[in-house]
N, C-alpha and C positions, 0 to 999 in steps of 0.2 A: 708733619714730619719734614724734615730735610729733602729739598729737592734736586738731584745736582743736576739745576739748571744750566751751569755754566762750565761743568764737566760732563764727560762722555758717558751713558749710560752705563751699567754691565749688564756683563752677557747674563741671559737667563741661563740655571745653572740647575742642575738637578741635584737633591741632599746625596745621593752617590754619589757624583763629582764635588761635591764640598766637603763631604767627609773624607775623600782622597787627599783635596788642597790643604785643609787642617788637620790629617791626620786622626783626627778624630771615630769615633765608634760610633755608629750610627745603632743606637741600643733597638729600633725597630725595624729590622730590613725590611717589609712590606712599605713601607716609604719612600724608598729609595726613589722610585719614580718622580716624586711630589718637586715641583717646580719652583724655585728661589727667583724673584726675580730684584731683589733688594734687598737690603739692612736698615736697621732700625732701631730706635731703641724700644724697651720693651712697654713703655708707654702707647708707644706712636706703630708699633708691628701691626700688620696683618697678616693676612691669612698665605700672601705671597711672599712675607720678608725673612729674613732671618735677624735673630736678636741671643744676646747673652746672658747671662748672669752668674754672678763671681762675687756678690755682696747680701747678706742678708737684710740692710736698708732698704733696699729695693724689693722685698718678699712679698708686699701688698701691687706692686706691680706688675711681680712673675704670675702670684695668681690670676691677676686680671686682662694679662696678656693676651690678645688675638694672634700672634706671632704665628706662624707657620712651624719655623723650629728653631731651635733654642741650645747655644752653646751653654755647658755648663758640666761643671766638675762633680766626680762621684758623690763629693760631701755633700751636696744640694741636689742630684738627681731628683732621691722621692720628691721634693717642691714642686716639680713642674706639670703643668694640668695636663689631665690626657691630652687633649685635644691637639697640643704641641710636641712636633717629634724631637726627641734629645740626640745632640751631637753628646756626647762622652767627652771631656777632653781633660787633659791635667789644670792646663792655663787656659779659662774660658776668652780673658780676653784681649789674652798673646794669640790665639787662633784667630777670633774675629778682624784683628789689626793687621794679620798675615791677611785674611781674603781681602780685605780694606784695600791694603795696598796693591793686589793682585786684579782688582777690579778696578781699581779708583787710580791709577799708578802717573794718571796726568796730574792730580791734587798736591801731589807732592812738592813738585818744583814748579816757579811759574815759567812763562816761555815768554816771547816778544809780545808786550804789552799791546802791540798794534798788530800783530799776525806777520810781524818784519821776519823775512829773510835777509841775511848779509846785510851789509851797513846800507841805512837808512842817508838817503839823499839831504838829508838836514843835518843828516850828527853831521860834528866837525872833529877830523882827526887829523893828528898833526904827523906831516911825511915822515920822521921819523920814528913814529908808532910802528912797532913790529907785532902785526895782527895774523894768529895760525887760521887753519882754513877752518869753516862752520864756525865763526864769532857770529854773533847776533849784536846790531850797534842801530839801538832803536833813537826815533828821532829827535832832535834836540841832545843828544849828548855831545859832550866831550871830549876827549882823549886827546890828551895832551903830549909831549915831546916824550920820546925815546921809554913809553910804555908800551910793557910788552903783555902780552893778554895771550890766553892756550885756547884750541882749538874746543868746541860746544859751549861756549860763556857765551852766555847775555848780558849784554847791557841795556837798563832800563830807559826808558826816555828820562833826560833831563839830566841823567847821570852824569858829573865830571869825575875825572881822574887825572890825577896832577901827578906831573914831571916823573918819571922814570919809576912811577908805579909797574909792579909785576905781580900780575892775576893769574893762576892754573888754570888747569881746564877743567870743561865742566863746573862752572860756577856761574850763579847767578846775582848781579849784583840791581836791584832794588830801584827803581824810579826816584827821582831826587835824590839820591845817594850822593854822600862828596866825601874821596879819597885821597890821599894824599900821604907821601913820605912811608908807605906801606907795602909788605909782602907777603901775597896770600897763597896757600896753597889750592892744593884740587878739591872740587865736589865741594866749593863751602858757597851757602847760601846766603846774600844777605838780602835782606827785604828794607821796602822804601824809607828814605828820608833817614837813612844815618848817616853819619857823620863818625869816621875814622882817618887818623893821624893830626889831627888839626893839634894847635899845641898845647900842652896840661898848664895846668893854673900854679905858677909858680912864680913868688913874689918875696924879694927879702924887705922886710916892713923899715922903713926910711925917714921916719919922721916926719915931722911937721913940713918936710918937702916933695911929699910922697913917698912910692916904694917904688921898688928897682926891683924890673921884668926879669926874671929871671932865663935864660933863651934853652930853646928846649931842642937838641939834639940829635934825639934819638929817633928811633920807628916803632911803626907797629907789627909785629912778625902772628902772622894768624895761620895754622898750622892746616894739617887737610882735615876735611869731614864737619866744618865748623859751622852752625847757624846762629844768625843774625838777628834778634828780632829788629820791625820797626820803629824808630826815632831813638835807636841807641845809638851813646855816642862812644869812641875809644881816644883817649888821648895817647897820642906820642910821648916818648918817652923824653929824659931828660937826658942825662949822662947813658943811661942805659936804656934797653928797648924795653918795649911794653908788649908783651906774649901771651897771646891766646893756645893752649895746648890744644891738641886734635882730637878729636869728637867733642869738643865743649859744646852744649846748644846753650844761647843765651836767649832771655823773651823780652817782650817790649822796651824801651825807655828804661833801660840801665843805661848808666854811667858810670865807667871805667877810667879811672884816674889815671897820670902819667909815672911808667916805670912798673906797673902793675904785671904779677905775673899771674897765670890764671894756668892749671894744672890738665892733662886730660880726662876728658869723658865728665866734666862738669854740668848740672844743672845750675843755672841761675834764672831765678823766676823774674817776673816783672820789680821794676822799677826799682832795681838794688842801685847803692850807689856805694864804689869801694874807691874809698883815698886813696892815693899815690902812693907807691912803693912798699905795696903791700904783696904779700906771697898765697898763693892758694894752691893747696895741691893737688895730686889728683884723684877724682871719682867725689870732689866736694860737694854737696846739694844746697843750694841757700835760698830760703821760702823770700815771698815776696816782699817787697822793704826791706829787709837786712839792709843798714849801714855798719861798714866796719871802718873801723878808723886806719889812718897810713902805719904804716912799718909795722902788721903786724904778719904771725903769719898762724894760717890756717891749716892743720894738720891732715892726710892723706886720709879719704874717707870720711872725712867730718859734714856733720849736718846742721845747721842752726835753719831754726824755726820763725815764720814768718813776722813783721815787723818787729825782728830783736835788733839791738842797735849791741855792739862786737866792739872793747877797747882794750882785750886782752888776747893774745894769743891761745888758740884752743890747739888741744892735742889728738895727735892722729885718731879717727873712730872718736870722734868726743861728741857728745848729743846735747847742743848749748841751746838756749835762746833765752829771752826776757830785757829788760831796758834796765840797767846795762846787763850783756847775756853771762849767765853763767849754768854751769849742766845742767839739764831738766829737771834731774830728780830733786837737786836740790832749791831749784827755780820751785817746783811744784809743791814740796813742802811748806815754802817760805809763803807761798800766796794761801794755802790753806790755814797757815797762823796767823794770815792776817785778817781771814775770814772768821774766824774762831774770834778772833779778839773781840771782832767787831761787832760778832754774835752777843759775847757774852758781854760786852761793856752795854749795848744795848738791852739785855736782859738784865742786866742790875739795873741798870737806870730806871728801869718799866717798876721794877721790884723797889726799888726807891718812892717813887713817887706814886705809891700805894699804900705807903704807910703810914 
């Protein structure tokens, strides 16, 4: 099981005081006493941990659980072996994610890569940098002319931040990070080795003399609440900014095109890549690989499903995917007819050459 070695233990906790922190119903009050001293999954639980369950997939697990006790919703109560006490809960593992973060609540954000206080005797920051008080400026970075930074930000080691960059507060910006031409807001996290504002690929095609650069403009406006994964890149905008809406979380190694607008409270998984001057709105979800092509736009609520490639605009609430994506339902049909086909063109053939 998971050790957190490199995070702070939690406290040993008693199933009374857990069933307080989530709310939950402790269906055996003679338990109450019984001593939590971890989480787990229901694989890896013992007889001290606590673990959930919220999926029937996992029913060959819950049975063979050593788990101490056991979040889990009315619908799946009777499944759990006596021997594990049940927490009652509506959402088994909205509860566990609430004690997660109540126990675990350093995991969340990282802090000075080196245990730095105040700026680090190696970062290089330029006299006109305007630094509030509690910045974290770990060693080897940055911070260049007339950037302004809020008071509880870190910056990672190695991080640069170019010319009149402005970071909120409470943000954490990522080891090898390089920013530039960018405005962030608060509480947004980004994690190492991205690369935002640098300029978008834009090129008018020039013939047999080459192509003509086309010069890029604009910024990156990244709004509050926003996560980062690491080795994504954002490009700058061209004519117009390029905008991340607030609470977007973004995950590894996407690439965000120049002029790209990206909506609130989005999911986007690893390794999406969206062309330039394309629209997303908000509460969009986009499974991992998704490429969408530029100018188009993606409607409020829409979900499209992992490696679909997008060269049509989908409409708000539309449930797309497939190469090229179009609605599921219909997407889903279309691949069972071609599985039919290839059924039966095989079954003649067999029926053919029997006779």
């Amino acid at each position: 099981m998971a050790q957190p070695t490199f995070f702070q233990k939690p406290p040993s906790s008693t199933l009374a005081e857990i069933a307080a922190l989530t709310k939950a119903h402790l269906v055996d009050p003679s338990r109450a006493d019984h001593v939590i001293k971890g989480m787990a999954s229901l694989d890896e639980a013992g007889p001290m941990h606590l673990a959930f369950f919220d999926n029937l997939k996992y029913a060959d697990e819950l049975a063979a659980t050593k788990a101490g006790a056991c979040l889990v919703s009315p619908r799946f109560e009777a499944k759990v072996p006596a021997h594990v006490a049940v927490l009652r809960v509506t959402q088994p593992f909205r509860a566990f994610v609430k004690l997660a973060r109540e126990w675990h609540g350093d995991a969340l954000r990282p802090q000075s890569w080196v245990g730095n206080e105040g700026i680090s005797n190696s970062a290089i920051v330029d006299p006109s940098a305007r630094l509030e008080d509690d910045v974290v400026v770990d060693p080897l970075a940055v911070i260049g002319p007339d950037v302004e930074i809020g008071s509880g930000t870190v910056i990672g080691v190695g991080a640069v931040i170019g010319p009149g960059v402005k970071i909120g507060r409470d943000c954490n910006v990522g080891a090898r990070t390089a920013i530039q031409c960018a405005l962030i807001g608060n509480n947004v996290l980004i994690h190492p080795g991205c690369s935002i504002g640098q300029d978008g690929y834009g090129f008018v095609f020039f013939g047999p003399e080459g192509h003509l650069k086309v010069p890029q403009m604009g910024r990156v406006l990244i709004q509050h609440e926003v996560e980062i994964g690491a080795g994504t890149t954002i490009d700058r905008g061209s004519l117009r900014d390029t905008v991340i809406g607030e609470g977007t979380k973004i995950d590894n190694q996407v690439q965000i095109g120049h002029n790209v607008t990206i909506g609130r409270h989005c999911l986007l998984a690893a390794q999406i890549g969206l062309a330039g001057s394309l629209t997303i709105g908000d509460n969009v979800a986009l499974g991992a690989k998704v490429g969408i092509n530029n100018h188009l736009k993606i409607g409020d609520g829409a979900q499209v499903t992992a490696m679909s490639a997008v060269k049509d605009d989908i409409p708000p609430n539309g449930r797309w995917g497939g190469h090229f994506a179009k609605p599921t339902k219909q997407w889903f049909r279309e691949i069972v007819a071609v599985e039919r086909l290839v059924r039966d063109s095989a079954a003649s053939a067999k029926g053919e050459g029997q006779e």
